[in-house]
C-alpha positions as CSV (number, residue, x, y, z in Angstrom):
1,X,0.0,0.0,0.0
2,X,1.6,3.2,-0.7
3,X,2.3,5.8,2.0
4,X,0.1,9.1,2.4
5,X,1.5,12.5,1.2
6,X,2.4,14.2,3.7
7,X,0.3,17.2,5.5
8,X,2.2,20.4,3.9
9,X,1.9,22.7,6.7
10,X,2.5,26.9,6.5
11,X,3.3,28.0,9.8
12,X,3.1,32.0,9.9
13,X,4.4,34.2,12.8
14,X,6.5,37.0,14.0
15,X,8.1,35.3,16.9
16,X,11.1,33.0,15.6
17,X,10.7,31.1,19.4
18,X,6.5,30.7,18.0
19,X,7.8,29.1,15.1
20,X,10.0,26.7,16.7
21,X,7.6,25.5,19.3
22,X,4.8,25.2,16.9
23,X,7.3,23.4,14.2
24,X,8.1,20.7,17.0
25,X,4.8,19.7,17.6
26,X,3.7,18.8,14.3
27,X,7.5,17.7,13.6
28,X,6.7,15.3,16.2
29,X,3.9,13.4,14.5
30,X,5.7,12.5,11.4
31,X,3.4,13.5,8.9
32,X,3.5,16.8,8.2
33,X,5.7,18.8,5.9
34,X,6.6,22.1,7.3
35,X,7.7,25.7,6.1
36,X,7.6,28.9,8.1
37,X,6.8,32.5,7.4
38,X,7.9,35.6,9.7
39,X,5.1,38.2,8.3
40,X,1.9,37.8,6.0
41,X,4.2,39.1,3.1
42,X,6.4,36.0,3.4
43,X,2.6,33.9,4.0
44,X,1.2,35.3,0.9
45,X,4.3,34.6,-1.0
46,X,4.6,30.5,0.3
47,X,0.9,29.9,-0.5
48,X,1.8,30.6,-4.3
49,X,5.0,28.5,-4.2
50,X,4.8,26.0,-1.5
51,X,1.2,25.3,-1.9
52,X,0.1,24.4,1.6
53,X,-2.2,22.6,2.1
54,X,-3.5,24.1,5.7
55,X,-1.8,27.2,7.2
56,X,-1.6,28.4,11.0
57,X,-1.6,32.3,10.7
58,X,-0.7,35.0,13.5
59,X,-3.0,37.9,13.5
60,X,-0.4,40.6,14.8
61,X,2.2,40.9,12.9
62,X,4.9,43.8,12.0
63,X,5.2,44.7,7.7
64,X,2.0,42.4,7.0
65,X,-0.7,41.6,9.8
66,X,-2.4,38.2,9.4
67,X,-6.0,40.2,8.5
68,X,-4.7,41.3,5.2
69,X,-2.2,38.4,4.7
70,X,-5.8,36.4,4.8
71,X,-7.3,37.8,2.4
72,X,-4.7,38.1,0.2
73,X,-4.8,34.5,0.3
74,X,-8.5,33.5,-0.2
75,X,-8.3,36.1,-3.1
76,X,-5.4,34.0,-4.9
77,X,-5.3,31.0,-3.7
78,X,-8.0,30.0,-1.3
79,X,-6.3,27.3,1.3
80,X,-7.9,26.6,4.8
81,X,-6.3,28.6,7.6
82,X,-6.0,28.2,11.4
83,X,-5.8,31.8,13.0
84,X,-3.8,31.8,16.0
85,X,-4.6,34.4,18.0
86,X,-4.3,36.0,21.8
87,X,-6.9,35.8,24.5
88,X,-8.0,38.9,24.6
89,X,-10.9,40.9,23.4
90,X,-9.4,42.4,20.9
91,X,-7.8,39.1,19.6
92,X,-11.5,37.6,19.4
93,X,-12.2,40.4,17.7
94,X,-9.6,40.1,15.1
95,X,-10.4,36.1,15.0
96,X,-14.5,36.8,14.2
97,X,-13.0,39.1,11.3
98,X,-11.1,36.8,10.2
99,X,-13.6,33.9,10.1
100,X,-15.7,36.4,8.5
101,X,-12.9,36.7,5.4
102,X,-12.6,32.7,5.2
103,X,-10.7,31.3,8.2
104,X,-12.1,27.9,8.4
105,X,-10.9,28.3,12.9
106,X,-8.8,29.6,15.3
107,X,-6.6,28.5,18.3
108,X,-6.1,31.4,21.1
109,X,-2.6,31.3,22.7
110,X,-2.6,30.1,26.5
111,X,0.0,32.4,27.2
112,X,-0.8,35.6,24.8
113,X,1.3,36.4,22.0
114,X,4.0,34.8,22.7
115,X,3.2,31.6,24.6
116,X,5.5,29.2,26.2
117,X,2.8,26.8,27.1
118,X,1.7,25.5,23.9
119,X,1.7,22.2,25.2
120,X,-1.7,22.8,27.3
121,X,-3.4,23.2,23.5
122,X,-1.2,20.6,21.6
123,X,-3.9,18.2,21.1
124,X,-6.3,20.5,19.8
125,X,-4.2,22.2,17.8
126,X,-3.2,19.2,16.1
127,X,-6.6,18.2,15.6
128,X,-7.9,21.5,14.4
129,X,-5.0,21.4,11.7
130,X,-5.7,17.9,11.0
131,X,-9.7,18.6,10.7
132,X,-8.7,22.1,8.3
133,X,-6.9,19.5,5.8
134,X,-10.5,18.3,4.6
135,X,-12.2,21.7,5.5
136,X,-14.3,23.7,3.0
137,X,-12.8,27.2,2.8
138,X,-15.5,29.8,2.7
139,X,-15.5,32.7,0.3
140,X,-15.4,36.3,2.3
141,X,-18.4,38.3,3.1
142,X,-18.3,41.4,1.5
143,X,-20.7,43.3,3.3
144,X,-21.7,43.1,7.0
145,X,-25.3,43.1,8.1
146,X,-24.4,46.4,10.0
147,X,-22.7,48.2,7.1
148,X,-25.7,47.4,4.4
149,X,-28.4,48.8,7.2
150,X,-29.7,45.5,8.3
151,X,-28.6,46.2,11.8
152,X,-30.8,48.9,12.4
153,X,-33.3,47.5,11.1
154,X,-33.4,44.9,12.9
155,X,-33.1,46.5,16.1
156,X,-36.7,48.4,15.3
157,X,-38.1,45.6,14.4
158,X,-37.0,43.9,17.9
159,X,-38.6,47.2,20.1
160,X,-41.9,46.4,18.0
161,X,-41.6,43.0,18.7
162,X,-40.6,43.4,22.5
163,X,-44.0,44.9,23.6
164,X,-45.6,41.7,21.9
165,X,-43.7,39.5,23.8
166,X,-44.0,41.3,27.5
167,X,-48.4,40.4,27.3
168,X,-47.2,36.3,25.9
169,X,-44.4,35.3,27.9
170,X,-46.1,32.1,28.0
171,X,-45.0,31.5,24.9
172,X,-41.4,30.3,26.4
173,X,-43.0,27.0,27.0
174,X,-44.7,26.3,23.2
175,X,-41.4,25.7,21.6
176,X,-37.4,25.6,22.6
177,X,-34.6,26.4,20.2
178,X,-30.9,24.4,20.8
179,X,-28.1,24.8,18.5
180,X,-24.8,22.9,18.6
181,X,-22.0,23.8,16.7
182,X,-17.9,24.3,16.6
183,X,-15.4,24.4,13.4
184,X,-17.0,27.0,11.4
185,X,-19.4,28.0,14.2
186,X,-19.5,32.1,14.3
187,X,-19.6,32.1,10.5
188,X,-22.5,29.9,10.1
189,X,-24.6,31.2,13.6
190,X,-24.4,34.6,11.1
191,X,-26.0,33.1,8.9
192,X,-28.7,31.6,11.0
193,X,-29.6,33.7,13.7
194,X,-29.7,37.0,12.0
195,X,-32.8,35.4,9.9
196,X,-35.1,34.9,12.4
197,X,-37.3,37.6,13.0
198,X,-38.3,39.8,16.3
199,X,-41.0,38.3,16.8
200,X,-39.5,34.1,16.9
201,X,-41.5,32.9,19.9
202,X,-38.8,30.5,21.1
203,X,-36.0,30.9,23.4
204,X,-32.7,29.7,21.7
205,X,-29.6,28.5,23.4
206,X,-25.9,28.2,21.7
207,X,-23.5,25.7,22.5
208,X,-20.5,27.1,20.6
209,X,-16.9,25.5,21.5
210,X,-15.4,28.4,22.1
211,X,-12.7,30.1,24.8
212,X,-14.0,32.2,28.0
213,X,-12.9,35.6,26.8
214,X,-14.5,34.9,23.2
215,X,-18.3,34.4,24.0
216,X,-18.8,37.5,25.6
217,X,-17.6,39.9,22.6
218,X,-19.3,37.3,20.1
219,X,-22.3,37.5,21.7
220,X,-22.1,41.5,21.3
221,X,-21.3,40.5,17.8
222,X,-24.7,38.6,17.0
223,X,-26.5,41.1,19.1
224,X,-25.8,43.8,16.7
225,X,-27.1,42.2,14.0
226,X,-30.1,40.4,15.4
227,X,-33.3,41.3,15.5
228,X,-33.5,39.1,18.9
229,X,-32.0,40.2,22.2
230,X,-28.4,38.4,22.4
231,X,-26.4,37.6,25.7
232,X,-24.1,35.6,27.2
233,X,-25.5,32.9,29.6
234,X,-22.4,33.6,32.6
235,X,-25.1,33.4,35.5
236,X,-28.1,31.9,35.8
237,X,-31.2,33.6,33.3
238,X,-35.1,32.7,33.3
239,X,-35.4,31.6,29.6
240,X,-37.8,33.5,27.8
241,X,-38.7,33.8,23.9
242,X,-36.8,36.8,22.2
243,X,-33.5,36.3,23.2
244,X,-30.6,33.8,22.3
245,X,-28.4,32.6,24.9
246,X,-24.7,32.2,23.8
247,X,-22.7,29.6,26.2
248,X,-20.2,30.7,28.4
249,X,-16.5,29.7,27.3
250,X,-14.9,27.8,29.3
251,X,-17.9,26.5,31.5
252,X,-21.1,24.1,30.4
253,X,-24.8,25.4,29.8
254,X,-27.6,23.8,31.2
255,X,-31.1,23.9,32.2
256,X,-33.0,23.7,34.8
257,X,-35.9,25.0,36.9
258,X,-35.7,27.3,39.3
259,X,-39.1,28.2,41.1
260,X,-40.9,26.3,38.7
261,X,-39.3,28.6,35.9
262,X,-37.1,27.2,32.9
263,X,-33.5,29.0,33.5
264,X,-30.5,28.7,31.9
265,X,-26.9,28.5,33.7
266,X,-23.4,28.1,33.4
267,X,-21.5,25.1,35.4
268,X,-18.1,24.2,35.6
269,X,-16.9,22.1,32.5
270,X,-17.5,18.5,32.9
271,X,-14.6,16.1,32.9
272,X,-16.9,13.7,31.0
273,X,-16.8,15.0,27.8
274,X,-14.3,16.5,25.7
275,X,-15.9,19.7,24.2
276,X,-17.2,22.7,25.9
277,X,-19.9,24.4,26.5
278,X,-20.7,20.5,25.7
279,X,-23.6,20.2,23.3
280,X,-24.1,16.8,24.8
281,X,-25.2,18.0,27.9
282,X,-27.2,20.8,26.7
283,X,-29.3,18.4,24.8
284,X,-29.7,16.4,28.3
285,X,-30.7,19.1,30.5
286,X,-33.3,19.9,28.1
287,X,-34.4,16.5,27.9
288,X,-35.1,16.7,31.5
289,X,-36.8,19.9,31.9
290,X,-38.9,20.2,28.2
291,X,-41.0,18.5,27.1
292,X,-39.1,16.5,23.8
293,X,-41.9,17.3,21.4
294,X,-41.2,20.9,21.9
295,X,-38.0,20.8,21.0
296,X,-36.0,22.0,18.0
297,X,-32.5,20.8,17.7
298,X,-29.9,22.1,14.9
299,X,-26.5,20.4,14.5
300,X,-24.5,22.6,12.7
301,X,-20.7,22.8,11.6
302,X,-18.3,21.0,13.6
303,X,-15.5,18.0,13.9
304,X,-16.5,15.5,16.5
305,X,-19.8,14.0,17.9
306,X,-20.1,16.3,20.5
307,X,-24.4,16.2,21.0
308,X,-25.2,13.4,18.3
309,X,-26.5,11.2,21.0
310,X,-28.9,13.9,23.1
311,X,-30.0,15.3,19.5
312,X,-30.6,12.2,18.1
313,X,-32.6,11.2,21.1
314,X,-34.6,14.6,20.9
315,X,-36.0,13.1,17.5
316,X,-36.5,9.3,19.1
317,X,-38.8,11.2,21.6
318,X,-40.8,13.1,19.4
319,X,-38.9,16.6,18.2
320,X,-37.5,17.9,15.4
321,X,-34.0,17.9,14.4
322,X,-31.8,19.7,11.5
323,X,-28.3,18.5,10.7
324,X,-26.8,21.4,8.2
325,X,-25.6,19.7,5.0
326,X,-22.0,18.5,3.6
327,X,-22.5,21.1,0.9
328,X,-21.9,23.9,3.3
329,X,-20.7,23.0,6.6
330,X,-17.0,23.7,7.2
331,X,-16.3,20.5,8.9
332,X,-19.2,17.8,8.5
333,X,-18.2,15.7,11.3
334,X,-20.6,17.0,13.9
335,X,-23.5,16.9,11.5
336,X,-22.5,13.9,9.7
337,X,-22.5,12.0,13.6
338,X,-26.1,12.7,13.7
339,X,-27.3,11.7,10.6
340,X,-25.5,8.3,10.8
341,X,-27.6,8.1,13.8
342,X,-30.3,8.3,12.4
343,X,-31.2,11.4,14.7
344,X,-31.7,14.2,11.9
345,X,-35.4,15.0,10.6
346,X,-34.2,17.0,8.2
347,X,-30.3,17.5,6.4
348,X,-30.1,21.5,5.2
349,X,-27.7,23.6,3.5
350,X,-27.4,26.4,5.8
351,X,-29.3,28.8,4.0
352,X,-32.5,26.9,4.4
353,X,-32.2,26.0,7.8
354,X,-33.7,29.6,8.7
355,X,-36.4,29.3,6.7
356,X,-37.6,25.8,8.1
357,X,-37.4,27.1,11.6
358,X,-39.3,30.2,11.0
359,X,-42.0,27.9,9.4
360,X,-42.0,25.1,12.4
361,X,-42.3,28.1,14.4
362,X,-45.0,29.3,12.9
363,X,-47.0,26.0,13.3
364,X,-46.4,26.1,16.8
């Protein structure tokens, strides 16, 4: 049988001690191919000759930041990119532009820019690279939904909308929203969750993998171009229709009643399972506290199972389930684990999957 090509891997950065650490680590698999590039100018220049075939890009950078080395790339030759970038607001900022330009993910540094603890995210790293090698690279948005107008618009339908929902609060028990999702995850919940109007009766709760210090600007993110109320769930919330609830980085979401009311809340990340906030147990909780034929589950981009099982049981029991299509997910892994499991009622391409939910919605 003959041997695999090896992984050719681009690894861009400023720091020559980044390079070296980084170089190690996938040295030490033994499949990967490596080059390195100290500035985006030197990136842009290796994806025309070396022809990587996944790259691991800096975002700050001295002659060329990774921003505009990005999209220099996906305008010559599109290639699926791993931004690395620091744990800071700002670099989650940078990293949603980024995904926003065609960055299929992103790995935030332990230690900030120049981290020498790269070991605590080896594994993911290496799977994230690994995962980017069969990834879809998306072409870049143009246009925001802020900069064409949408935003504001949006945000008058949601006042409208508001007074509606303060005389029907009820309706936070006629229906229940969960979305999973990871590899690809910010560019594909703006795609989603801007589509459904201010007046979507259902509560909706986001398990994103994501860091801590991410969830709380992303959420900020979505809210501005929502016409629902977006927030981070980082304490416990009553759940009730009109707002999304993003899961807090670096913890699990859950429900559970409180006074007899549905609430969402934020618990330390379980050792059981390898993804947080886990989709897995978001599906469960809801399980316990919903009733199933109430529920609307969406599986969207993502490597891993994380949340086949819970979704797929939400469908056994009675609910309806949407795993988003191989055409457009990043990663289909996540998706793909559902479907196999015979746990998706419907397969979408992301587009639709708006659409479908406004309609179930509207049948109550």
């Amino acid at each position: 049988m003959a041997q695999a090509a090896p992984i050719k891997l681009l690894i861009v950065d400023d720091s020559a001690l980044m390079r070296r650490q980084l170089s190690m680590l996938f040295q030490a698999e033994g499949d990967f191919e490596i080059r390195q590039a100290r500035d985006g100018i030197e990136a842009v220049e290796e994806n025309r000759s070396f022809q990587p075939d996944v790259v691991t890009l800096d975002i700050n950078m001295p002659e060329m930041d990774g921003i505009t080395a990005l999209s220099l790339i996906m305008a010559e030759r599109p290639v699926p990119v791993i931004m690395v970038s620091s744990l800071t607001e700002k670099g989650a900022l940078a990293t949603f532009e980024a995904l926003n330009l065609g960055a299929v993910d992103y790995v935030a540094k332990p230690g900030g820019t120049i981290s020498l603890s790269l070991t605590t995210i080896q594994a993911d790293l290496i799977a994230k690279v690994r995962g980017a090698v069969r990834a879809r690279p998306s072409k870049p948005r143009m246009a925001s939904a802020r900069a064409s107008g949408l935003g504001q618009r949006l945000r008058e339908e949601h006042a409208v909308a508001a007074k509606s929902r303060a005389t029907t609060a009820s309706q936070s028990s006629a229906g229940l929203l969960l979305i999973g999702v990871s590899t690809g995850g910010p560019r594909a919940l703006e795609e989603v969750l801007p589509l459904l109007p201010a007046d979507f009766p259902w509560p909706v709760l986001v398990a994103q993998h994501m860091p801590a210090s991410f969830t709380a600007p992303f959420a900020a993110r979505l809210d501005s171009i929502c016409a629902l109320n977006v927030v981070e769930a980082s304490r416990p919330m009553p759940v009730t229709p009109g707002t999304i609830y993003i899961g807090k980085g670096g913890a699990d979401m859950v429900l559970t009643k409180r006074a007899n009311t549905l609430t969402v809340l934020p618990k330390p990340e379980s050792s059981a399972h390898l993804w947080h906030p886990s989709v897995e147990l978001l599906g469960r909780s809801a399980l316990e506290h919903v009733n199933p034929r109430a529920l609307v589950a969406v599986m969207l981009t993502g490597m891993g199972n994380d949340g086949a099982d819970a979704f797929a049981e939400i469908k056994k029991r009675g609910g309806k389930t949407i795993a988003e299509s191989e055409d457009t997910a990043v990663v289909f892994g996540m998706p793909a684990e559902l479907i196999e499991r015979g746990g998706a009622s419907l397969t979408l391409r992301i587009e639709k999957i708006a659409t479908q939910l406004k309609t179930w919605a509207a049948r109550g």
